[in-house]
N, C-alpha and C positions, 0 to 999 in steps of 0.2 A: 504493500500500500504506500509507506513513506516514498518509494522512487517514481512516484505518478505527481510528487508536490517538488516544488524549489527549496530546499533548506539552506540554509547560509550558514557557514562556521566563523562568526565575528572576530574569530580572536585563535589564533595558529601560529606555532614559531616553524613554518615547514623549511627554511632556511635551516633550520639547525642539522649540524651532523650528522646527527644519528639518523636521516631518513635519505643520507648520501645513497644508501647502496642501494635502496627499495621505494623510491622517494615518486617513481612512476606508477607503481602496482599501489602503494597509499593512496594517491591523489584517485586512481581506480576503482577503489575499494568505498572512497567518498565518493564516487559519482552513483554505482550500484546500489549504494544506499541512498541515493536522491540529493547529496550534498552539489550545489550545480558551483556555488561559490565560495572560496576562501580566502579570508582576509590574511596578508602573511604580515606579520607581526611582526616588527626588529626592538634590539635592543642597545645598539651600537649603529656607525656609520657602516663596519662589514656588513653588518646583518641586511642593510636600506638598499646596499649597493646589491646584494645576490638577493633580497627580494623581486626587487627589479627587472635583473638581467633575470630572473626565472619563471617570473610572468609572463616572458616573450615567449616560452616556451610551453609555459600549462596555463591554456588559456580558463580556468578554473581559477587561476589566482588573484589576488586583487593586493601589491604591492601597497604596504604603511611605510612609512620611517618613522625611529622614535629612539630617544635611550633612558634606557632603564634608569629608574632612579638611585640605583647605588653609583650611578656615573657621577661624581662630584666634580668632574676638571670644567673649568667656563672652557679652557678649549675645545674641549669636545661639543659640549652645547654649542658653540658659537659653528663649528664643522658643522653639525648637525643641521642648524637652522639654515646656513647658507647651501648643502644639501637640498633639505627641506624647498628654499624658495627655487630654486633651479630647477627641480623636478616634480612642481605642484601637481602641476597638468598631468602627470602619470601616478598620481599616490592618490588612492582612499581615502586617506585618514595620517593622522600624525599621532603615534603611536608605536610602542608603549612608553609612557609618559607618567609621571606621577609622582605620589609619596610614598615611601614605606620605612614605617618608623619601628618593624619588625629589625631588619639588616641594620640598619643607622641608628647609633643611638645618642652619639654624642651631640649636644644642643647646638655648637655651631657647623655643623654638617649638616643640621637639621634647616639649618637657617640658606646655606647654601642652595642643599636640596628645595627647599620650597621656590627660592629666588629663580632658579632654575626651570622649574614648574611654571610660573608665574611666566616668565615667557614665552612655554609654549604653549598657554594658553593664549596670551596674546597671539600667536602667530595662528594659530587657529583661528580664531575669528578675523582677523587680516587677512587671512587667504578662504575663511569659509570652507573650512577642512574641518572632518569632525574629529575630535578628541575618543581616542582609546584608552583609557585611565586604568592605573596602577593605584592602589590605595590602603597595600598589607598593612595592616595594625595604625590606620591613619585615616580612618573612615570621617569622620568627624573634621577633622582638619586638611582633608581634599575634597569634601563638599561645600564648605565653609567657603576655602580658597577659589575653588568652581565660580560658585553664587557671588563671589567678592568681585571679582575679573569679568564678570560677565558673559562666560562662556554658554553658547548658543546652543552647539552641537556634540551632547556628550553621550559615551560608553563607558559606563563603571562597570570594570571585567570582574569575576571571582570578587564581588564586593561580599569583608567580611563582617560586616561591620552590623548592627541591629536595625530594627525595619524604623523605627524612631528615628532615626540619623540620615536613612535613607528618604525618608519622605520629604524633604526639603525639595531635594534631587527631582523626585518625583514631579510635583509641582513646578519646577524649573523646565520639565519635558525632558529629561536627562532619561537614560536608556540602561540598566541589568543586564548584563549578559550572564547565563545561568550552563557551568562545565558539567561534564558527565560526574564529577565527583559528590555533585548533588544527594546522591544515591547513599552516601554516605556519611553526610555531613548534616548534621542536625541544625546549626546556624542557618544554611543555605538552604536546608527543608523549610525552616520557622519565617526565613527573607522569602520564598517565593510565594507560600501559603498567603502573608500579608499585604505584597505589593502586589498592584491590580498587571492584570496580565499585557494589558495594552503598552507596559514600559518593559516587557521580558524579551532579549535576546536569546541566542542559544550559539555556543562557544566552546571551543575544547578547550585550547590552551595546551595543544599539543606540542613537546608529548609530555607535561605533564599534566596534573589534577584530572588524570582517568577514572574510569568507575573501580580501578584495582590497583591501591599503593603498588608502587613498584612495577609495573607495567608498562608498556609503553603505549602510549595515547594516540590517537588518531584521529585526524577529520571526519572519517565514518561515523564515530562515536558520537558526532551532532546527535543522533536521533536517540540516545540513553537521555540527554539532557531533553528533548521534547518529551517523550512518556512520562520523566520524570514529573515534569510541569504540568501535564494533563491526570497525572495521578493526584498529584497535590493538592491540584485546585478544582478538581470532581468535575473535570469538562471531557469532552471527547478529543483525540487526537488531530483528527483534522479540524478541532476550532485552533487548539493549539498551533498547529502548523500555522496556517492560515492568518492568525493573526499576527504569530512570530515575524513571518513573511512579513506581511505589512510594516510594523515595527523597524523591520529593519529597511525598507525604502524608506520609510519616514525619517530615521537618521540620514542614511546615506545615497538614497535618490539614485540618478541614473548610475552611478559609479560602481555600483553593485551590481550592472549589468552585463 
């Protein structure tokens, strides 16, 4: 049934390594299950660069730039963003971006970190690119920072944060993305039951936060995160699908096509 619908996986690092040797029968394995598009996620300028250059090749994928938030150097942000503006026209989204105050803990790294954040949420909305957010153990203080700056077009990924903290978000039109590790995760059961469905993505996060620690994740695995959601919230799967779909043209419009 799911490969008769469009599924989107918001949120995939398929740049990474580990999917060098088998990285074509993956992207396969997402389409047989109905996955038609994949957002490929960086985390560094390598990652933005071979997003790119692998786009041209699986036309399934839909190239971000972004660097992780344990990137502390301005040089690298300042690469990034000049990156970023030279290859708007060909990225999604600008992503993965954010805070995580899990890895960082020291207060002026924190300070850095946010600073950092804080302009690419500017460039985001300067270039009308949506926001893929990062926000481990910083729920609170990257929605805050969101709503402060003004950001238009967001995706809070693997948000771990309570459905309290998340509703701001919600009311701003900011977007959930919901991993297969749903399945296991009691916070991410308790966040999707309370937040109404019309703001839920669906996202691996490949290859980790699969439905099995230690495993390795995949964009097939989109469709664990929709049952999941359809379980949750006592709907049938194709409302779930169906509205997911929607959801995500609603953030990201033609670019997903």
């Amino acid at each position: 049934m799911a490969n008769t619908h469009k599924i989107m996986d918001t949120h995939a690092h398929l740049c990474d390594p580990v999917f060098d040797a088998d990285r074509i029968e993956v992207i396969r394995r997402a389409r047989n299950a109905g996955v038609t598009t994949i957002i490929a996620i960086s985390e560094n300028l390598s990652d933005a660069k071979r997003n790119v250059e692998l786009a041209e090749f699986y036309p399934e994928m839909r190239p971000a730039a972004g660097l992780y938030p344990t990137y502390l150097d301005w040089n690298q942000a300042d690469e990034m963003t000049a990156y970023i503006l030279k290859e708007c026209k060909r990225l999604v989204a600008i992503g993965e971006v954010g805070l995580d105050y899990w890895a960082v803990k020291n207060p002026f790294d924190r300070v850095i970190q946010k600073e950092i954040f804080a302009g690419f949420i500017d460039l985001s909305i300067e270039l009308d690119l949506p926001l893929n957010v990062h926000s481990r153990s910083a729920s609170r203080q990257t929605v805050s920072l969101l709503l402060e700056r003004g950001a238009r077009k967001v995706q809070l990924h693997a948000f771990d944060g309570r459905s309290k903290t998340a509703l701001p978000a919600v009311e701003a039109g900011y977007f959930f993305s919901v991993p297969p590790s749903v399945i296991r995760s009691r916070q991410k059961q308790k966040l999707v039951k309370q937040l109404p469905l019309t703001c839920l993505l669906v996202e691996t996060d490949s290859p980790v936060l699969g439905a099995f620690p230690g495993q390795r994740n995949e964009p097939a695995n989109a469709m664990i995160s929709l049952n999941a959601i359809a379980e949750l919230k006592n709907v049938s799967i194709e409302e779930v699908i169906e509205t997911v779909l929607s959801n995500t043209f609603r953030l990201y419009g033609d670019r997903c096509l």
